[in-house]
C-alpha positions in Angstrom: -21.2 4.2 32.4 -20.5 2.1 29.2 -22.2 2.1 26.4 -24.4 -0.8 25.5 -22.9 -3.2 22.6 -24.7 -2.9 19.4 -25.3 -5.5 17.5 -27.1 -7.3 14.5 -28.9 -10.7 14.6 -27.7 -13.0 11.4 -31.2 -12.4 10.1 -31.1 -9.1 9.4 -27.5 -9.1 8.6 -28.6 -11.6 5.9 -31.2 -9.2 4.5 -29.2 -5.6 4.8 -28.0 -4.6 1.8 -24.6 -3.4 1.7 -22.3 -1.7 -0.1 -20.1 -4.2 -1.6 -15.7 -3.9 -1.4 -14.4 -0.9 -3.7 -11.5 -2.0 -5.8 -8.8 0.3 -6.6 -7.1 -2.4 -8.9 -9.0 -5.2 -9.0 -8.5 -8.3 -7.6 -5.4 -6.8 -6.2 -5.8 -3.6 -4.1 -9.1 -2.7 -2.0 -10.1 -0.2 -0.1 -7.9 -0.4 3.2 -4.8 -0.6 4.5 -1.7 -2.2 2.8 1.9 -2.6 2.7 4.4 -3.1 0.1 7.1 -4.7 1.7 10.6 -5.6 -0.3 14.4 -5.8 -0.1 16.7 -2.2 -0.7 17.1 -0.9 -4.3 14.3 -3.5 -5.3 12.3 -1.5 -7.1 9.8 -0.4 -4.6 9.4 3.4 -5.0 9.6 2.6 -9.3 6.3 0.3 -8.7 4.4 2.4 -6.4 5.0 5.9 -8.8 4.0 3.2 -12.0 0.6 2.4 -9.8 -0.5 5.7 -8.6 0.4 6.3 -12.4 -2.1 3.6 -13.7 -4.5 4.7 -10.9 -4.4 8.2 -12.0 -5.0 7.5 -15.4 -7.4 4.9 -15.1 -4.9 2.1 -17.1 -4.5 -1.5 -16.4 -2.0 -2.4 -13.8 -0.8 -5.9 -15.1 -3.9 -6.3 -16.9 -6.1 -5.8 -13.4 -8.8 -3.0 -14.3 -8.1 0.0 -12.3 -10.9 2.4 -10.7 -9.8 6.2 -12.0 -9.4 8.1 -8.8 -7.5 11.0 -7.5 -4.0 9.9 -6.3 -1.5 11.1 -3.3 2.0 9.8 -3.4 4.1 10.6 -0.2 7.7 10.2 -1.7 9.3 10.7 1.5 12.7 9.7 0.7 12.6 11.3 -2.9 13.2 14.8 -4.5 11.0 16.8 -6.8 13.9 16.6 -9.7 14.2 13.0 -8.6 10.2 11.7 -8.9 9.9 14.3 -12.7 13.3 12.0 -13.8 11.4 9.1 -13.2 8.5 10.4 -14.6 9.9 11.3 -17.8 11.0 7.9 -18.3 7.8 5.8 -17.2 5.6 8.1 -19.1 4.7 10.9 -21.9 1.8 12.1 -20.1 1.0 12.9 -16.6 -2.8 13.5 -15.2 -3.4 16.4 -13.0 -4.6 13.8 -10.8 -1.7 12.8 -9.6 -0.2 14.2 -6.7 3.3 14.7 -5.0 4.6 15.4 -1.3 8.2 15.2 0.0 7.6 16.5 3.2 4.8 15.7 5.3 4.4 15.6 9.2 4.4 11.8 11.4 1.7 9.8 12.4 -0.1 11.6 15.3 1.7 14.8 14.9 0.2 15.8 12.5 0.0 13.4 9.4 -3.8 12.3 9.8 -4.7 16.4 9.4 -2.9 16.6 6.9 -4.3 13.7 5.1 -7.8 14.5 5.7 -7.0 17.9 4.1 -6.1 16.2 1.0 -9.0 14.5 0.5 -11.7 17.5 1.7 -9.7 19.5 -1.2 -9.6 16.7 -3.6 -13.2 15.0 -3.7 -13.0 10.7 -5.3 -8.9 10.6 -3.7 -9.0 6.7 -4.4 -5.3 5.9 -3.0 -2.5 7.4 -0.8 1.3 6.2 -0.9 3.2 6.2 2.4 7.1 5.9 1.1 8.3 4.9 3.4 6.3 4.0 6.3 9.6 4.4 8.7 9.4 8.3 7.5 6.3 8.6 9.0 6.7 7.0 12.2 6.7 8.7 15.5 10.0 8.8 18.1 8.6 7.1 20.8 10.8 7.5 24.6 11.7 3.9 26.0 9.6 4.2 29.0 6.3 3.9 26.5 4.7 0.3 25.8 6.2 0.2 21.3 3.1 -2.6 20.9 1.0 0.5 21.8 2.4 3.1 20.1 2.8 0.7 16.9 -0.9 0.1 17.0 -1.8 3.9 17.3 0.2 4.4 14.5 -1.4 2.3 12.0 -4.7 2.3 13.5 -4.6 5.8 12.7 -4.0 5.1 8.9 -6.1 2.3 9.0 -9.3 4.8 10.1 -8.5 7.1 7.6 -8.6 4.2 4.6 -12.0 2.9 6.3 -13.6 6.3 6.4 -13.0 7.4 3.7 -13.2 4.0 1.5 -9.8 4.4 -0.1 -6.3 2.5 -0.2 -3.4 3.2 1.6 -0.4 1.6 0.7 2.5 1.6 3.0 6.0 1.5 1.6 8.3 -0.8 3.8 11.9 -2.8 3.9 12.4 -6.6 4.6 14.2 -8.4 7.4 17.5 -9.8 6.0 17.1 -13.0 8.1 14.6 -15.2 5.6 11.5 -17.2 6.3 9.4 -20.0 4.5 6.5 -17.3 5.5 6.9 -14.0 3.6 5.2 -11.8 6.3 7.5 -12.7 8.8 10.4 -11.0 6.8 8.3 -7.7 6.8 10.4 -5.2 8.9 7.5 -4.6 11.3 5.8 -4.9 14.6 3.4 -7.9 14.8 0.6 -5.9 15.5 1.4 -4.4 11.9 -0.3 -7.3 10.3 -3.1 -7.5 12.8 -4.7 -4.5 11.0 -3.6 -5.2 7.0 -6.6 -6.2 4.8 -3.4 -7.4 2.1 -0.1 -7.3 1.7 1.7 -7.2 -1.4 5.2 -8.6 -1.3 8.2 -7.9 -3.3 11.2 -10.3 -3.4 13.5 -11.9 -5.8 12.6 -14.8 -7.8 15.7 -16.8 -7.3 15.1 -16.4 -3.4 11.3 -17.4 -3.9 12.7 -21.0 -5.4 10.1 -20.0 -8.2 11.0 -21.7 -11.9 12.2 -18.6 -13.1 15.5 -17.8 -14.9 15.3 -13.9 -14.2 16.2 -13.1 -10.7 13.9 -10.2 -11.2 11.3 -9.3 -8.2 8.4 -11.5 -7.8 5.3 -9.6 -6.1 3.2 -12.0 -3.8 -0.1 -10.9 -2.2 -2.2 -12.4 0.9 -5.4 -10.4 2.8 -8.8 -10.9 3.5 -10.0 -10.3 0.4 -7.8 -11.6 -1.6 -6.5 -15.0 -1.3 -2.6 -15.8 -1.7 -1.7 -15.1 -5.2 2.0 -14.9 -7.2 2.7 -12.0 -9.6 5.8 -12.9 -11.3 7.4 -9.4 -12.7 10.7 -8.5 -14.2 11.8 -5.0 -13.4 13.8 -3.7 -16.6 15.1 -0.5 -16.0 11.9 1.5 -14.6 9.2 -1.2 -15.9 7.5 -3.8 -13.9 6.5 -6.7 -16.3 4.4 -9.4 -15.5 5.0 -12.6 -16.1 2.9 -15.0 -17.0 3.2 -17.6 -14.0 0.9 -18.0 -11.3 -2.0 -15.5 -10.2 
């Protein structure tokens, strides 16, 4: 027998209190499920270690206020030696609040567990980096429907952000093909986007026909929750640097 639809007249909806949208960096990251999309050798894996960095310590990330939590980076493609180097040159000090994994297990075979482990054994985990998303993915035969498997994927992820009220930032490549919309160059299924509250967006600035000199990345973001915004940055060595067009 199904169950029986429950629902909430406007009304009462109206009049519930509730809890209002936690910000991990606000204005720019919620709680949910994201993805950080750009080019090879972009910078991508530099800005997600400087974030979870900021996030960890409670600092400004491009002058957005950040919510001091707990942070778990997945650096999938990445070596211990690799992530210190980079370390030691983005930073003099490290929190203890800051997490690393290289290896971890793929999305339904084991990953979620894994996750929720984490977060039991480290109470206020405000945000969990996927890098890359492709590292995490399931082998799926070719007699099995990929829109379905795709979906179970990142619903997964997805369930874990929601329940927990925390971000989870997916790591991910570009198509090379271009597009006058930048979430149709996200290497991804379509059903990708059907459960992303944002998506932040990493690309050049030349490509972006943005009145820049630099051809430095440009970050743009689009969700839900927060409306389409440009971030210019320049990336100058292991920095990201925000410019001052556009927000």
């Amino acid at each position: 027998m199904s169950r029986k639809l429950k629902t909430m007249d406007a009304e009462t909806l109206m009049t519930t209190p509730m809890e209002p949208l936690k910000f991990i960096v606000s204005g720019l990251l919620p709680e949910g499920l994201h993805v950080l999309a750009g080019s090879p050798k972009i910078g991508k894996s530099w800005l997600a270690l400087w974030i979870c960095l900021q996030v960890a310590k409670g600092e400004k990330v491009w002058g957005f206020e950040t919510l001091r939590s707990k942070v778990l980076y997945l650096c999938l493609e990445d070596s211990f030696v690799r992530i210190q180097s980079r370390l030691f040159e983005i930073t003099d000090e490290a929190p203890s609040t800051l997490h690393f994994a290289i290896m971890s297990d793929a999305i339904g075979h084991g990953l979620e567990n894994q996750i929720e482990s984490f977060i039991k054994e480290h109470p206020g985990t405000g945000l969990i980096v996927i890098d890359t998303l492709q590292k995490v993915r399931k082998t799926v035969s070719a007699n099995v429907n990929p829109y379905a498997s795709d979906y179970d994927d990142i619903n997964a992820l997805k369930q874990i952000s929601d329940r927990h009220h925390l971000a989870i930032l997916l790591v991910h490549h570009l198509r090379k093909t271009g597009d006058a919309d930048p979430l149709n160059m996200i290497r991804a299924p379509v059903v990708l986007l059907v459960v992303l509250i944002q998506t932040l967006y990493c690309k050049k600035i030349s490509e972006l026909e943005i009145p820049q000199s630099s051809s430095a990345p440009a970050g743009i973001s689009r969700g839900g929750n927060c409306s389409w915004s440009s971030t210019g940055t320049n990336f100058y060595g292991s920095c990201w640097n925000r410019l001052k067009w556009g927000r």
